[in-house]
C-alpha angles and dihedrals in degrees: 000000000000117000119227087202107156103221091205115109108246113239123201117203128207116211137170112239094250090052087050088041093063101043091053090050091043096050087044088049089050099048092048088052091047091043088048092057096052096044102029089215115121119234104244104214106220123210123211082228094062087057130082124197106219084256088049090056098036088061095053102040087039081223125127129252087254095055089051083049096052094046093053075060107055087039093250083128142014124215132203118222121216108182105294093345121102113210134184122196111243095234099057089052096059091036082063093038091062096041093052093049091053093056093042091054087042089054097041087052091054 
């Protein structure tokens, strides 16, 4: 039987959560840089803001879940989707919204 023993001593450390805070930013900042340089693609942050559930756009939109539905289809909007969750980004949803207004006021004028 051949042993695996490490020979080396064990060493527990005791930090404050800010200290461990910072080390654990630090090593993930360091990994996305170092991601960033082999790759050469840039890490987007994502902020729950910039993202829409399908009740929270049809609220604002006063348009039903189907019609959502049927302009993902058409490609009017995309949709992202998270598991189970269904997301819109929130500027493609005002980017919509505007258009739609504008078309709404150029037909109303006709």
């Amino acid at each position: 039987m051949s042993s695996n023993r490490n020979t080396q001593p064990k060493v527990i450390y005791q930090l404050e959560a800010d200290e461990l805070e910072r080390i654990i930013t630090r090593a993930v900042t360091d990994a996305m840089e170092r991601y960033t340089s082999i790759t050469g693609i840039q890490a987007q942050a994502v902020n729950d803001n910039d993202l829409m559930t399908v009740d929270e756009v049809c609220n604002l939109l006063h348009v039903t879940p189907a019609t959502l539905n049927n302009w993902h289809k058409l490609k009017y909007l995309s949709k992202l989707k998270v598991g189970r969750r269904v997301l819109f980004r929130r500027r493609d949803v005002e980017a919509l919204a505007a258009h739609t207004e504008k078309t709404s006021l150029i037909t109303k004028v006709q």
